[in-house]
N, C-alpha and C positions, 0 to 999 in steps of 0.2 A: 504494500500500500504506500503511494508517495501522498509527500507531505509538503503543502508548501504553503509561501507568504500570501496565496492569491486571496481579491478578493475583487470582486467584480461590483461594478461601481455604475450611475446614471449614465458617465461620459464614454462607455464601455460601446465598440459599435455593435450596431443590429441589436440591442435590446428588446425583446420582446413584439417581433415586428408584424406577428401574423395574428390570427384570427383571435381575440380576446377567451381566454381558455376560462370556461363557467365553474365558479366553484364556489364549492360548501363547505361553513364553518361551523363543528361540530360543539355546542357549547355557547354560551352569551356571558359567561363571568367575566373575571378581570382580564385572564390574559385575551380574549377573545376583544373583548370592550375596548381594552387598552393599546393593543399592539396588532392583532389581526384582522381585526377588521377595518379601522382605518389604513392601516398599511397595504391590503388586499383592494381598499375603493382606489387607492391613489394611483397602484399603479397601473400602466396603461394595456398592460397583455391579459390583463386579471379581468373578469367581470364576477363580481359580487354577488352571485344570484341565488345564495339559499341560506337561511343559519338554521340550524337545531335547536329547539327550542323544548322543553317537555312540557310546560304550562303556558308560560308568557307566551307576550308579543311584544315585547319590550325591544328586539331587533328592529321590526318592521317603523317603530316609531322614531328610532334613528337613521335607517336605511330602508326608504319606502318602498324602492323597487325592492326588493327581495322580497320572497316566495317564505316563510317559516312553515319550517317540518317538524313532527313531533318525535320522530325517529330517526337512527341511522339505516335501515333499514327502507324508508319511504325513501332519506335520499338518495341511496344508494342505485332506488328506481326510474331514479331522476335520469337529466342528460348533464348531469353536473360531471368533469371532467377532474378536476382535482379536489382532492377533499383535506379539510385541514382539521384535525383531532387537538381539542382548547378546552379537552376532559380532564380528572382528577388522572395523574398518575397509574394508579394501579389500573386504569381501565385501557390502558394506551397499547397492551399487547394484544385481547383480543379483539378488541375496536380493529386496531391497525388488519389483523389479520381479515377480518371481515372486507374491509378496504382492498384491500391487496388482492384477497380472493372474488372479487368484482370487477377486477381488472381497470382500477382506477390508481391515479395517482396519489401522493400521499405526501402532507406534510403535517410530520406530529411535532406538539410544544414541547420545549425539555421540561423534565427529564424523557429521553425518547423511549426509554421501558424502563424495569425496574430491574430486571437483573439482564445481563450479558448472553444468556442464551436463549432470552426471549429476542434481544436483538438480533444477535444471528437469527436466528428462523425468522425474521419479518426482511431482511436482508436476503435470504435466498430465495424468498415468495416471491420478492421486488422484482428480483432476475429473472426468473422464471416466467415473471407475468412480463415482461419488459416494460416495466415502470417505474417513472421517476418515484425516486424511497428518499426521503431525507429528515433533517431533525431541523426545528429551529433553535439554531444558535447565532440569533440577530446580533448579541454582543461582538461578535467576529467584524461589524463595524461600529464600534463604539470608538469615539474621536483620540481617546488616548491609546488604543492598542493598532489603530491607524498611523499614529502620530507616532507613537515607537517603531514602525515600520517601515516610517520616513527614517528616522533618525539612528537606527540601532547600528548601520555602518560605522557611524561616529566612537561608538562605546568599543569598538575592538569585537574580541570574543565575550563573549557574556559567561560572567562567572556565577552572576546571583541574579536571583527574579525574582520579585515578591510583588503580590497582588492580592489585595483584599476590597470585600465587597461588603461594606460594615451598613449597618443600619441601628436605628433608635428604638423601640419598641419594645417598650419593658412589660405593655400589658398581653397577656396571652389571647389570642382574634379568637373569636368562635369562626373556622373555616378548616376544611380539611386539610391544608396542609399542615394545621396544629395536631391535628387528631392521628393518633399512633395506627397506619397505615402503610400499608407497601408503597414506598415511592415518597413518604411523607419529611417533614424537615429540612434543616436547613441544608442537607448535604447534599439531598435531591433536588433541593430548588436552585439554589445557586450555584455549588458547588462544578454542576454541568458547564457553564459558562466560563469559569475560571482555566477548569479541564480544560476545556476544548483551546481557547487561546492559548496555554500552554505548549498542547501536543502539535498544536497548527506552529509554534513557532523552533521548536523540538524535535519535536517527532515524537514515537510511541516509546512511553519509559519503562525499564527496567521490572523496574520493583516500585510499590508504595508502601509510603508510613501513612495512617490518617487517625487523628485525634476528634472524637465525637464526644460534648458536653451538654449536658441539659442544664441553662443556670440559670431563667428568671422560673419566679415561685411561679407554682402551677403548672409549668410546663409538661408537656407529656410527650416531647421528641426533641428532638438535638438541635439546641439553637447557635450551637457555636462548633465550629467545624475547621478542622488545620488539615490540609492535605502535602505530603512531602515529595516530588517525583525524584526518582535516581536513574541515570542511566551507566551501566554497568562500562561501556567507551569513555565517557567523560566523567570519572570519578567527582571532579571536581566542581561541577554543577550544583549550583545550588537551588532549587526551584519550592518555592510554599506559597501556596494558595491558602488566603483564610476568610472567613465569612464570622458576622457575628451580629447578632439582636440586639446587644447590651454596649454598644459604643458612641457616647451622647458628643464624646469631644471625637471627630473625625481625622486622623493621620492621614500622609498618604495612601494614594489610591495604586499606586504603580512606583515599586524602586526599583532600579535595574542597574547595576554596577556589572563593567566590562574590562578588560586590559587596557583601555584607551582613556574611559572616561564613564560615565555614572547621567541616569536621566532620571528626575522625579518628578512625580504627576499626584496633583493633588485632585481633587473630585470626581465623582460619577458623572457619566454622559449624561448631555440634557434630555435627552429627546423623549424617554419614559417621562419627565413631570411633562416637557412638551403636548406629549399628546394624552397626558392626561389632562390637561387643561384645553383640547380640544384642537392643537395644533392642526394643520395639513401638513403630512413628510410632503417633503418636496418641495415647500415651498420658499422665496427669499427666507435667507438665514439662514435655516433649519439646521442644525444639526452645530449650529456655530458655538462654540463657547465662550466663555465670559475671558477675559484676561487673567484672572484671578488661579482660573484651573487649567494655564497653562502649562506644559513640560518645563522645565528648567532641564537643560544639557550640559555639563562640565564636563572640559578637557584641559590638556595641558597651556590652552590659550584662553581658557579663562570659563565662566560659567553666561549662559544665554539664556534667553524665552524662548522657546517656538514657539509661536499660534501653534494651535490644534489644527490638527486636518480634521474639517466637518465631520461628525457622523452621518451615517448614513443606511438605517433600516431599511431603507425602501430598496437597496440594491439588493437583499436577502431575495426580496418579494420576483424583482424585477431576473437575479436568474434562476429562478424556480418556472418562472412561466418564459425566459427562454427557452430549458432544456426539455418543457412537455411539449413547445409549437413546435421544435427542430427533433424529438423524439432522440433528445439526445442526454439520456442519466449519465453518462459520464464525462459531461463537464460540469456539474454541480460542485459550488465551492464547499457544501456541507455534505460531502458523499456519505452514503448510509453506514460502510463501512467505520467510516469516521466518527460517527454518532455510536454508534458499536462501543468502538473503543473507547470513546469516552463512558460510556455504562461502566465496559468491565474494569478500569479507572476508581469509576465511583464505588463500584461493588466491593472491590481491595481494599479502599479507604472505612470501609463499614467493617469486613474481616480483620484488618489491621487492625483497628481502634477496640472491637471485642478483645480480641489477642494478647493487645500490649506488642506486638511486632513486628516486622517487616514481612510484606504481602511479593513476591514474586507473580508477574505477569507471566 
């Protein structure tokens, strides 16, 4: 499996240039409300034409034109062409597989399953059926892990990488990802995001260490999460991914110390509060960051700002409905494969952290 820095972008040619591919978003919660369905209206290969609903119609009053189903199964009836699963975790395997075995396309939310051999078996259906299989891992354009990818020739060989995805949240949600679940917590929620930037900048590691804590009262799954990768060629790598509920004063968001020079990135991409406040992706701006959350670069000539390279969600969206018009799954920047790995990633970090030990891949 190759691995690389790609990431396919608005100004990318031939974007999504044929017939607008109809598709259904399975779900109307947060991530659906938040990130997939405005991302899905905006872009232009995409036509938005169904959401899954069990009771409401709470879709149809944000997005008139669509059709609400009360099943996967009614849409599956449909002429809907790609289907996007914006369900609870644990239901993402055999969801997916029903998907797959309909000979449709498939884009599931992370975490893309809950363990690593449900991945594989929705990865060899994919093939099978010859359809695009992928995960969202929209982070893979978030302004600062763009911005590193400008800049990382500067830092030499990378020696250390640290990334954390900290939040405030001391009181425990009544919503299922609190609730002791397959798929549940913080190591399934975020953790995937962390992963995957890692391995896309890496490659697939070694061995894992992972540290799982439960610390605000009440909690009933892991809200603090330390993930280690090792790669057995480059002893000297240093790579921790961390995530956590309980950090009210915010650190860096991104350190990266290289043979040459060191890049620090302070804040979260904007574009999650953007479109929770109702933004359009794509539109002037978007994706811009304040000065404040920009990189700092030092080298032997001294320490710099970069601007941020804009974020950019909507190019996840934009080559997903490239590779279904051109029938082409193996140029997806988030190949199934990929999402794969990052599970079995995730899965070592939960082994490791019962264990007390280091997890070999």
């Amino acid at each position: 499996l190759k691995f690389s820095f790609l990431v396919f972008s608005a100004s990318s040619p031939n974007p999504a240039m044929g017939t607008p591919v109809k598709t259904g978003v399975v779900g109307f919660g947060m991530a659906a409300q938040t990130f997939h369905c405005p991302l899905i209206a905006a872009t232009a290969g995409l036509d938005l034409a169904y959401i899954v609903q069990r009771t409401s119609d709470t879709g149809k009053e944000k997005y008139p034109a669509v059709s609400i189903l009360r099943s996967l199964t009614e849409l599956l009836a449909t002429d809907c062409a790609l289907v996007v699963l914006a369900t609870p975790s644990s239901a993402h395997y055999e969801q997916g597989k029903e998907v797959l075995r309909a000979g449709k396309h498939l884009v599931i939310d992370k975490p893309f399953t809950v363990t690593a051999k449900e991945a594989e078996e929705l990865v060899a259906l994919a093939k099978e059926k010859g359809v695009v299989l992928t995960a969202f891992q929209n982070r893979r354009w978030d302004a600062g892990f763009l911005t590193l990818l400008q800049e990382k020739d500067k830092l030499g060989m990378i020696t250390e990488y640290e990334c954390r995805f900290d939040r405030y949240r001391p009181d425990v949600a009544v919503r299922w990802r609190e609730d002791p679940l397959p798929g549940s917590g913080i190591l399934y929620d975020l953790a995937p995001h962390l992963v995957d930037q890692g391995v896309a900048l890496f490659g697939p590691p070694s061995a894992v260490r992972g540290d799982l804590r439960v610390q605000r009262p009440g909690a009933k799954v892991d809200d603090y999460c330390e993930v280690d990768l090792r790669w057995d060629d480059r002893p000297g790598l240093k790579v921790v991914l961390k995530a956590s509920m309980l950090v009210r004063s915010l650190g860096p968001h991104l350190v990266v110390h290289g043979t040459e020079g060191s890049l620090v990135k302070i804040g979260l991409d904007p574009q999650e509060d953007a479109l929770k406040a109702g933004g359009i992706p794509g539109s002037p701006g978007w994706g811009a960051e304040p000065e404040p959350h920009w990189s700092t670069v030092t080298t032997r000539d001294g320490t710099t700002t970069r601007t941020s390279v804009p974020g950019n969600y909507l190019a996840y969206y934009e080559n997903v409905a490239d590779c279904v018009q051109r029938g082409a799954p193996g140029d997806l920047v988030i190949p199934p494969e990929h999402a794969a790995l990052v599970i079995r990633v995730v899965e070592a970090a939960v082994a490791s952290s019962a264990a007390g030990a280091l997890v070999r891949l």
